[in-house]
N, C-alpha and C positions, 0 to 999 in steps of 0.2 A: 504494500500500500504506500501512496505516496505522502510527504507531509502535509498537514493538516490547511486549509488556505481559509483566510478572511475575507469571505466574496463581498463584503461591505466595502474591502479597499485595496483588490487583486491588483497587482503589478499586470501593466499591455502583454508582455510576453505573455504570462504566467494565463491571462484569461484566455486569450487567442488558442493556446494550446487545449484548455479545458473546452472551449466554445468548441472547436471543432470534434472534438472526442464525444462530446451531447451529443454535438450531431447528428454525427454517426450512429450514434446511440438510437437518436429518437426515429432516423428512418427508418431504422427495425424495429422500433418500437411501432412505427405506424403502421406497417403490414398490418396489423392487429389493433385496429382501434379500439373496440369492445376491451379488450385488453389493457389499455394504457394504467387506467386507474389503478388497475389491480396490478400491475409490473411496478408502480409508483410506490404501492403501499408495500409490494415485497423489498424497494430498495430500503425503505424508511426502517424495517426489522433489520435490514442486514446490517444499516448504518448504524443503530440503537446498537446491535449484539456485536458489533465493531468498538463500540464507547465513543464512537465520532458525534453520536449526538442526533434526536431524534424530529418529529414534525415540531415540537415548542421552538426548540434553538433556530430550525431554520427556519420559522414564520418570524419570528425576530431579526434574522439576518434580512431578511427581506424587508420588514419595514426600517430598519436600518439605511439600508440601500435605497429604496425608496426615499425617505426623509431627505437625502441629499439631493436630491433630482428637481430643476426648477419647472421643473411640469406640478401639478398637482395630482395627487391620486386620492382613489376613494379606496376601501373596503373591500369591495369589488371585485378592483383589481389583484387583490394579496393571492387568492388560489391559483390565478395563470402565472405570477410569478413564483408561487411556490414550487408549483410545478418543475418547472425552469429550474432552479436551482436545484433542487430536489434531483432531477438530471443530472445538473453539473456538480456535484458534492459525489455522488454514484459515480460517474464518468472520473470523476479524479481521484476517489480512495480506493475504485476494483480496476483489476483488469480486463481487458479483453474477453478470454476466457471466460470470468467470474461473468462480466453482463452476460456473454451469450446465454451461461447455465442459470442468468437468472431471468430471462427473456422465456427461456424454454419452460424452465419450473412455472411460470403467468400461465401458457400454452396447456401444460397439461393439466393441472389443475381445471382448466376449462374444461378439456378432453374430457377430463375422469367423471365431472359433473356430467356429462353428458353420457357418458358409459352407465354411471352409476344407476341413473334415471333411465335408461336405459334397460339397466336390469333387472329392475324390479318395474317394469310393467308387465301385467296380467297378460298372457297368452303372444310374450313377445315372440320372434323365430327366431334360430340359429344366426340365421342369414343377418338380421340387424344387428344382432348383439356380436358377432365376426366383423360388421362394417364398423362397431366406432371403436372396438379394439383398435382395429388396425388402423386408426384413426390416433388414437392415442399411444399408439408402439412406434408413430410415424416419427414421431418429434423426438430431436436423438436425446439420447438417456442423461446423457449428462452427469454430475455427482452432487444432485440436489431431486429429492424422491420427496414425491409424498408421503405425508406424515403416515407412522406404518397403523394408529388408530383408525382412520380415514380409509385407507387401502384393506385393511383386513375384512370386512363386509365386501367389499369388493372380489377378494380373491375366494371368500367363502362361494360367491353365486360362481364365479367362472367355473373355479372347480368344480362345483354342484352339477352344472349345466353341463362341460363338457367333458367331465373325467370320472368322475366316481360320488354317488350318493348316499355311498354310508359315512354313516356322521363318526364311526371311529378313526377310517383314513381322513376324514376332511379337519379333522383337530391334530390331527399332526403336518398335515401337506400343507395348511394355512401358515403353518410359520417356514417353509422352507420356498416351495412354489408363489412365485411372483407372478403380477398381472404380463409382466414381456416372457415371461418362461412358457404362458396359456396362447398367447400370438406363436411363438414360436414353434410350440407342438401343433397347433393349427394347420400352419406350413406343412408339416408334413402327414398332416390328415387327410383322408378320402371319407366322404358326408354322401346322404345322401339326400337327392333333392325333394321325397317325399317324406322321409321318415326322420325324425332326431333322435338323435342316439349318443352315447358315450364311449369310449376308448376300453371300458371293460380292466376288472381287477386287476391280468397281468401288466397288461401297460401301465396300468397307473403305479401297481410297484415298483416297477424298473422305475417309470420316470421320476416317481418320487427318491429314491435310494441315490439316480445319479445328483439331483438339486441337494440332497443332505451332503452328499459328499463333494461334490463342485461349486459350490455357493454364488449363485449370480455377484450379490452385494458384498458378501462378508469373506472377510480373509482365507484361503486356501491351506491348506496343505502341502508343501511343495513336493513334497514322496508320492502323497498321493494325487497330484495333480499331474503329474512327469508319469506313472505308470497306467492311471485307468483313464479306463475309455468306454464310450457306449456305444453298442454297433449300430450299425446307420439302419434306424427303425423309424417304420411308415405303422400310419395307424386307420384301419378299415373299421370305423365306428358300426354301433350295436343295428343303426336302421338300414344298414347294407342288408346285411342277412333277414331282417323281419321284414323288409319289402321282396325279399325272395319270395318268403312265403306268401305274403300278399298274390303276389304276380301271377305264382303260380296256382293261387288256391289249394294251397294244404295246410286249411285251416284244421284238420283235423289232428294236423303233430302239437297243437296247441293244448289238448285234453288229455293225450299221453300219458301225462302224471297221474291223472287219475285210477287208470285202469288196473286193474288188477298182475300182479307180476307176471302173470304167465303172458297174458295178454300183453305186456310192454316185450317182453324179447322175441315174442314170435312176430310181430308187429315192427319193433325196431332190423328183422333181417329184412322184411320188405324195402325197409327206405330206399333201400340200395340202389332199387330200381327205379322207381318212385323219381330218385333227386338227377338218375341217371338222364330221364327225359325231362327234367326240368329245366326251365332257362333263366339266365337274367336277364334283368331290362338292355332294351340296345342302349342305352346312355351307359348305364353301369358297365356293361361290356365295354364301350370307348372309354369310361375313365381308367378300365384294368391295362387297357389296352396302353393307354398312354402313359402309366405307371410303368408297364412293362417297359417301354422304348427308352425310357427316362433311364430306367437300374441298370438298363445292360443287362449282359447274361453273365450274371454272378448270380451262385446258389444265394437259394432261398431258402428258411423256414417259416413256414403259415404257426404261427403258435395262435390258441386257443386266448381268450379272454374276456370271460362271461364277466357279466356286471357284481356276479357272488363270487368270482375265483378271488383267492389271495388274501382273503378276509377275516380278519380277528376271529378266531374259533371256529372256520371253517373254510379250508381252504381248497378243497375240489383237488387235492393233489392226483394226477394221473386219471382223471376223469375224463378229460375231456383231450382231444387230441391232438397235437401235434403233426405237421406233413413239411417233409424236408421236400423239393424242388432242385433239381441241377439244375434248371431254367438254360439249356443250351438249343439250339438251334433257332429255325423261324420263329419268327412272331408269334404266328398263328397255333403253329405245336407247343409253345411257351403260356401263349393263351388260354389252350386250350388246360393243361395240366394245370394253372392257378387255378382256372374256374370250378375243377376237380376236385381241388384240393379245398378250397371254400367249401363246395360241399360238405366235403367230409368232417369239420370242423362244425360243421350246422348238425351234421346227424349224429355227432356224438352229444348235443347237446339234449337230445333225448334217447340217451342209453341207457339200460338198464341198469348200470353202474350210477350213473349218475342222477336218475331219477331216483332210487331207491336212497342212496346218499341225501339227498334233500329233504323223503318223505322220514330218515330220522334223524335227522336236525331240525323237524319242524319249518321247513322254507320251500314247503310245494308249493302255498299259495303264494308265492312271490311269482311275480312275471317276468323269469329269469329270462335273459336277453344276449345273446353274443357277438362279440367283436371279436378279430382278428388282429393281431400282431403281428406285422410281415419286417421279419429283417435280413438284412446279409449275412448269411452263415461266417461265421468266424473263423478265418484258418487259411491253407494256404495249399497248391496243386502239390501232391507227391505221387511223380508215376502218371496213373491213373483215377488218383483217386483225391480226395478234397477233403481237409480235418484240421481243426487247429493243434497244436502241440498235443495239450491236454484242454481236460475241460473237467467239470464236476460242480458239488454242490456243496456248501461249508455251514456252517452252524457257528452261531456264536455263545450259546452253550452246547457241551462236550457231555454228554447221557453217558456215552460208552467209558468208563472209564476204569480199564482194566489192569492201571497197575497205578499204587498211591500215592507217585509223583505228580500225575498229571493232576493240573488245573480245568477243571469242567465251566473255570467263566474264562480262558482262553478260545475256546471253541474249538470245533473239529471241521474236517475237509473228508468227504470222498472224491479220489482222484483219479481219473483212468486217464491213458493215452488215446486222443481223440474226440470222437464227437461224445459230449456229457451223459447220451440217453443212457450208457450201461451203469452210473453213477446214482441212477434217481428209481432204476428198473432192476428186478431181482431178474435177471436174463443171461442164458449163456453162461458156459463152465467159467471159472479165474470167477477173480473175483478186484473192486477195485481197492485201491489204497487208501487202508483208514488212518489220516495224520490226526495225531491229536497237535495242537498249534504251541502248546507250551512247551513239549518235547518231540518236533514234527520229526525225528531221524527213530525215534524209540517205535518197537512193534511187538507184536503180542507175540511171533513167532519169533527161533530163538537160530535156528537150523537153519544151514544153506536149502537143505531137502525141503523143509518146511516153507519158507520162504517162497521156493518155485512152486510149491504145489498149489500156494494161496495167491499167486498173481497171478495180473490177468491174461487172459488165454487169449481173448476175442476184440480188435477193437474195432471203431461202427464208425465209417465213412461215408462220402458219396461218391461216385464211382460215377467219374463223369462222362463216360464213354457207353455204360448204359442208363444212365439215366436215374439211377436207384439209389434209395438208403442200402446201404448191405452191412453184415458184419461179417470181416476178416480175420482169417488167422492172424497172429502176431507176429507168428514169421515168415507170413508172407508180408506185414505191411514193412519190415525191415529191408526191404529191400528196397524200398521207397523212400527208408528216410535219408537227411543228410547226415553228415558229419555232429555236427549243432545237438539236434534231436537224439541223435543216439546215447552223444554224451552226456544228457541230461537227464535220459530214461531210463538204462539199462546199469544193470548190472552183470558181472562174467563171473560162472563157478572156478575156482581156480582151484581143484583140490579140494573139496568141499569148505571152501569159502567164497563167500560174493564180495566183487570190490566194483566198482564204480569204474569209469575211464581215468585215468589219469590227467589227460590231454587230450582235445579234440584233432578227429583224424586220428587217433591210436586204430590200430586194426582189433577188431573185435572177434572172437568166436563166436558168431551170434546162435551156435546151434546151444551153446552153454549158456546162453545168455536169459534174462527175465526182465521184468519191467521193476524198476524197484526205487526209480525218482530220488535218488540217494543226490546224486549233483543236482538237481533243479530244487531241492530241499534247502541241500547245503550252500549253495555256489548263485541263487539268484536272491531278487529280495521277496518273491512269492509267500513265502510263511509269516513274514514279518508286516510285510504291508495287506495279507489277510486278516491277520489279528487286527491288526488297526483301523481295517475298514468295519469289520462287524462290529466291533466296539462301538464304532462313534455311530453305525446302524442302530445296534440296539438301546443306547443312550437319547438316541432321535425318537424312536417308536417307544420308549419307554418299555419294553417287549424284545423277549429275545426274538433272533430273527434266522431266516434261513435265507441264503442267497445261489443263485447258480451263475456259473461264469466259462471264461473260457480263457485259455491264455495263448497266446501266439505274438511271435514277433517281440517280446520282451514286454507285451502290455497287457492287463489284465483286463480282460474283455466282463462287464458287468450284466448278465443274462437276464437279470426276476429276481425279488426278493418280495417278501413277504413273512409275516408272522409266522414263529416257529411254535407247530403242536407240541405243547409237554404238558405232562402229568403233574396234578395237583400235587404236592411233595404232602407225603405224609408224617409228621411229628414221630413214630417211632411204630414198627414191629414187632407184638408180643409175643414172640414164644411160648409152647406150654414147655417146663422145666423137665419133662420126660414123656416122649413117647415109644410106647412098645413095638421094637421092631417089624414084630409082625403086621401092623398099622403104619407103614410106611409105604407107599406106592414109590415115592422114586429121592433124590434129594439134589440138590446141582449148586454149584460155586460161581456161574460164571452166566455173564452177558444177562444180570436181574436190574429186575425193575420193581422199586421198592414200591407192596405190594401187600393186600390181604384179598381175600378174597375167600368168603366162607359157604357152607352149605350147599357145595356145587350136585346134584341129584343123574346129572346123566356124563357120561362119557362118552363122545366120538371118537374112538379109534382107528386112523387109521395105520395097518402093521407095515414099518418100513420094507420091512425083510419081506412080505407078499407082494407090497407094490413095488418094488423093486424085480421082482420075479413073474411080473407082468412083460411078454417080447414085443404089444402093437399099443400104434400111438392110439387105436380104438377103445382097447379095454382101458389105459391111461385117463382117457379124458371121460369115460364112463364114471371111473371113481369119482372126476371132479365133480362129474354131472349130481352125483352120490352126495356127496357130502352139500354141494345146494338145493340140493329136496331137505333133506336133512337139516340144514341150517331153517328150514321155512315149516319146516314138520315141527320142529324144536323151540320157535320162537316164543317169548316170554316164559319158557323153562330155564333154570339154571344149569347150563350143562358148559362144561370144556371141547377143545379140541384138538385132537393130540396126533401126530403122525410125521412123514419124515421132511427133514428141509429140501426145496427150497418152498413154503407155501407160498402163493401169488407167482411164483416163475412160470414164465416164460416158456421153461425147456422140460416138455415134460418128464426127460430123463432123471434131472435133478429134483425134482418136486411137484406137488398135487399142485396143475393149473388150476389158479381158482380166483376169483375176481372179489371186489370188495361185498356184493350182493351174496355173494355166495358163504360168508364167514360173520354178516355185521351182526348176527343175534348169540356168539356164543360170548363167554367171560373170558374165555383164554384163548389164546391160541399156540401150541405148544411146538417145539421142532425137537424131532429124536433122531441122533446124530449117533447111527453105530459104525465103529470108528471101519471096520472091515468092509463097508459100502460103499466107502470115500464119498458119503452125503453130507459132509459136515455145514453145519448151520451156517451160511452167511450171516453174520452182521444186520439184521434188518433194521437199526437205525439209521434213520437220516433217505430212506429211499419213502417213492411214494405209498407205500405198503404199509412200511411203519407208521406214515402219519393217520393212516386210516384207521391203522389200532389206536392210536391214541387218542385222536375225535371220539373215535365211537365206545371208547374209555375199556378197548379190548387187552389184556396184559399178554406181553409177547413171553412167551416162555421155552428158555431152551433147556435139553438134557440129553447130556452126555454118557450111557449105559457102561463105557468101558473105561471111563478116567477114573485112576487108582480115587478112591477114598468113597465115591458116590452108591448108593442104592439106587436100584431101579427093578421094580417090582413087575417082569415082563411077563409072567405067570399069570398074577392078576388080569392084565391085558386079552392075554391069547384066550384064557381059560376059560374065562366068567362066562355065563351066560348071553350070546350075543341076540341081543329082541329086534336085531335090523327086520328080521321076515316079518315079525308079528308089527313091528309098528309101519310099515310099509309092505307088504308083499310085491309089489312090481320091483322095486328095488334088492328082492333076495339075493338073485346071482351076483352080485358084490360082496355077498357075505363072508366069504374066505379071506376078501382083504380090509373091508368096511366091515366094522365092529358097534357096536350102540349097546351100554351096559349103564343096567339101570342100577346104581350105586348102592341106595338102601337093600337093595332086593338082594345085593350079592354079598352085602358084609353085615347085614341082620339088623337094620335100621341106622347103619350109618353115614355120614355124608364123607364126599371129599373136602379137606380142608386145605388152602394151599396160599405158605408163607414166604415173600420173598423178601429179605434185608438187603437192600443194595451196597450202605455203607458196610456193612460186615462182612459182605460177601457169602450169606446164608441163603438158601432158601429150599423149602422142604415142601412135600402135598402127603398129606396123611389122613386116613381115616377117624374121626368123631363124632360124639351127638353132634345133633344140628343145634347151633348157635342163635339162629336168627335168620330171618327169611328177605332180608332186605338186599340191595340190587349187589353192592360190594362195600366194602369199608378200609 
């Protein structure tokens, strides 16, 4: 600022240089007449909260000034002179700069009044409330914002209106998302022109998680500002898809919810057809179209994002679907597969998975709605195929914690090489990498042998030569990778030890080799700047949180986040101080979740050692067929469910294919790992499987029959009385691997009891009177 001037008796120089800087001043201030008064009144604050001195001092300088003039003045005249000077005090104690930012600050304040009013009119459209944003985003930003009182009603309607209407995300996104953050996603939105709609749970997670961590206004992180990034994502709001159905008249996917189960899955295989002859609108078709010409042919993924995904206590994990796109060739062949793939994302929003999922969380009658989230797959060409380094999904509390250094408020990561889907899906032999963040090189396994037999086998690219997600061996996609990638993933048995590369370009044995992320653990800043993002995550949401990512090219690609499902923590596990061996069914050390859970009356067994001695993928998927009659015969009984890992897979080699519909009415869900079957339990924290147990308040229970110290009462199992025929007869011929024992019946009036201590590393299932008849405790 300059020194302070006495305009009652400015030296010629000294006035001539301020007269011209007014100027200046005032011919940008005229663009905007409406305006003046109010640019006038903002100079008089800045001159006041400067100490230069406010409208009294210079209404005084002015009749000052005045009094020596041998003209006469009246009264009158004092406001145009005010004016004036008021200018020229402004003009000679700010810069350049400063006027512009305080010209602009008049401008938007005008804008936002007019936004504002804008947005709370009854029955406004999209389309206005889009015009005077972008009215108001026009005037450049400048470092003078509306007051953030004034602005926060504001940002609550925008939000409201184009991102998400639950009031848990809008009391967190209100203090991180700005009114130029809501123009900005616009930009890269697709609307549509009959229908208004929103952007849908998963997008507004991602986008909200990038503003928490990139902060328009406020100071940055420079770690994490230098490593993350968000992949270039377009957003096909919720009225794209509900004018489909419009268009085409299939008003009757709208009732779905209602009908009875059987009726929703025999019904949901028709769609198939159904959406196969359906069309979109020709306009909608030209905006895919011109989206398309716009991306180029870089892979795509269509992700899912209902207006209920991602949401505080219910997050649709793996409900709804996912569709990766190579997007290569014409146009028209590129066309044709998005508009496929839209599809497909419409008709999982009435699958039996996910309608059953609603109807118990109580949210059938919600008029759930879907959008789409289309972005650039992350990663980069190897060979033939397309994947970023790695990918996976992280927690920012740690459940699993299997040895009692780790810290469980550091969080945890699943990590596989490649595209994320084997990290979130219990799919496919190997298994991925579970980092706990406070000790990310520590594992549960101890043995080189051990080590290879628990990583992963399979990793999931796109294969851009046909066109397809696929999953690959691991040593076939070795041969793809570079120098870079090998060194950061593998490790070499050398004599039954694993060591890491030394150096990149060392030659490797890759027939000896495993994935075991030891240098991209050690040797990048990946563990360290994950702890730090979920932190200031979960400090934002006030809520732990779950994220999925992807890493390539040395920057960490931010995929979805959202609220992490976890279990009410319960105050303490009572053991009874003696139970009689003979009243023990099984006991287990490992992978518990602290847990009671009394009175249980039925048993579903299913026997590892039989289904595993099934040869066709027929009889396999009968068993699953089994056990969801069963889950649906059984409902509002207390019964368990016990049989071999992996439940919810994928492959039915590994475990009973079974979906969330098929498991949501039992109390447990139990994995029996005999070690001579090499079924052993996957990890099911952190994928989307787990989370469904934990919504739906199911205890995941593992047991191990041949780890030195445990019981496991297999006798009971095989022996008991199996009532599958009587409670079912169409279902009998499952009976030799499908088990159903009715507890009281088989141990003279008594129930299964079954306690899991997590801090202790205890947990037992035992035969007792029944305690209590209530859901769990």
């Amino acid at each position: 600022m300059n020194e302070a001037i006495n305009p009652a008796e400015p030296t010629m120089e000294f006035r001539l240089l301020d007269l011209v800087k007014a100027y200046r001043m005032y011919q940008q201030m005229m663009r905007y007449p409406h305006l003046v008064d109010e640019m006038r009144g903002l100079f008089l604050s800045a001159l006041e909260e400067a100490g230069i001195g406010g409208r009294a001092m210079i209404e005084e300088a002015v009749r000052r000034f005045l009094a020596k003039k041998e003209e006469p003045f009246s009264e009158g005249d004092i406001p145009d002179f005010t004016g004036t000077f008021i200018d020229l005090y402004f003009a000679h104690h700010f810069s350049d700069e400063q006027i512009q930012n305080y010209i602009h600050l008049a401008r938007k304040k005008d804008a936002f009044r007019r936004l504002n009013q804008i947005l709370n009119m009854e029955g406004v459209t999209s389309g206005r409330i889009k015009k005077a944003l972008k009215e108001f985003c026009a005037i450049p930003q400048g470092n003078l914002r509306i007051s953030p009182d004034e602005a926060e009603g504001v940002r609550v309607s925008l939000i409201n209106h184009f991102v998400s209407n639950q009031l848990a995300f809008i009391g967190i996104a209100k203090q991180y998302i700005t009114i130029r953050d809501i123009d900005e996603l616009l930009e890269h939105s697709y609307w549509n022109r009959r229908r208004s709609g929103r952007i849908g749970g998963k997008a507004a997670g991602m986008f909200l998680a990038g503003k928490i961590l990139l902060p328009r206004f406020e100071e940055r992180d420079p770690e994490i500002e230098k490593y993350l990034a968000i992949p270039e994502s377009y957003y096909f709001n919720s009225g794209i898809l509900s004018d489909f159905i419009d268009y085409n008249h299939l008003y009757s996917f709208h009732s779905q919810k209602y009908k009875s189960r059987e009726a929703i899955e025999e019904e949901y295989e028709n769609m198939e057809e159904l959406l196969r002859r359906a069309s979109f609108p020709p306009d909608v078709i030209e905006d895919f179209s011109v989206f398309l010409e716009k991306i180029g042919e870089h892979p795509l993924i269509l992700r899912s994002s209902s207006l209920l995904e991602d949401n505080f206590g219910f997050t649709f994990s793996g409900k709804y679907e996912s569709f990766f796109l190579a997007n290569q060739g014409a146009l028209q062949k590129r066309l044709n597969d998005f508009m496929w793939g839209m599809k497909q994302i419409l008709k999982s929003t009435f699958s039996p998975a996910a309608i059953l999922y609603r109807r118990d969380h109580n949210l059938l009658d919600f008029d759930e709605r879907m959008s789409v989230l289309v972005q650039k797959v992350v990663g980069h060409r190897c060979g033939p195929y397309f994947l970023p380094f790695a990918a996976g999904v992280a927690f920012s509390q740690n459940m699993y914690t299997w040895s009692p250094v780790i810290r469980k408020e550091d969080g945890m990561v699943r990590l596989v090489l490649g595209l994320g889907t084997r990290a979130v899906d219990r799919t496919g032999p190997g298994y991925p990498l579970i980092v706990p963040l406070s000790h990310p090189l520590l594992r549960p396994e101890v043995s080189a042998e051990r080590i290879k037999k628990y990583s992963q086998k399979m990793v999931d690219v796109i294969h851009m030569e046909t066109g397809r997600f696929e999953s690959v061996s691991y040593f076939d996609i070795l041969e793809a990778l570079d120098g870079s990638d090998l060194f950061h993933a593998v490790s070499v048995d050398q004599e039954g030890h694993l060591s890491p590369p030394l150096f990149k370009g060392q030659k490797i044995d890759k027939a000896q080799s495993c994935i075991t992320f030891i240098n991209f653990l050690s040797k990048t800043p990946f563990a360290a700047l994950m702890k730090k993002i979920l932190k200031r995550l979960q400090e934002a949401y006030g809520y732990p949180v779950d994220v999925e990512f992807a890493w390539d090219d040395e920057k960490l690609y931010l995929l979805q986040c959202r609220p992490l499902a976890i279990r009410e923590h319960m105050a303490s596990v009572i053991f009874p101080d003696h139970i009689p061996g003979e009243r023990i069914l099984f006991t287990n050390d490992r992978d518990l979740t602290h847990s009671s859970v009394k009175d249980i009356e039925y048993i579903v067994y299913v026997n590892p050692k039989g289904y595993a001695r099934l040869s066709t993928f027929e009889e396999r998927m009968a068993v699953a067929r089994t056990v969801g009659k069963l889950n649906h015969l059984l409902e509002g009984k207390r019964y368990v469910l016990l049989g071999p890992a992996r439940w919810g897979t994928t492959d039915i080699n590994l475990g009973v294919k079974v979906s969330y519909a098929d498991i949501n009415h039992t109390l447990i869900l139990g994995e029996i790992a005999f070690e001579e079957d090499g079924l052993i339990p996957e990890v099911s924290y952190g994928t989307h499987f787990y989370s469904d147990l934990v919504e739906a308040r199911i205890i995941p229970l593992a047991i191990y029959p041949d780890q030195t110290g445990m019981v496991f009462n297999e006798a009971f199992l095989t022996d008991s009385p199996n009532i599958l025929p009587e409670l079912a007869p169409d279902l009998a011929p499952r009976a030799q691997v499908v088990r159903v024992l009715h507890v009281p019946s088989c141990t003279g009036g008594l129930f299964l009891q079954v306690l899991q201590d997590a801090e202790n590393r205890k947990g037992v299932g035992f035969f007792a009177p029944a305690e209590n008849r209530g859901k769990q405790v």
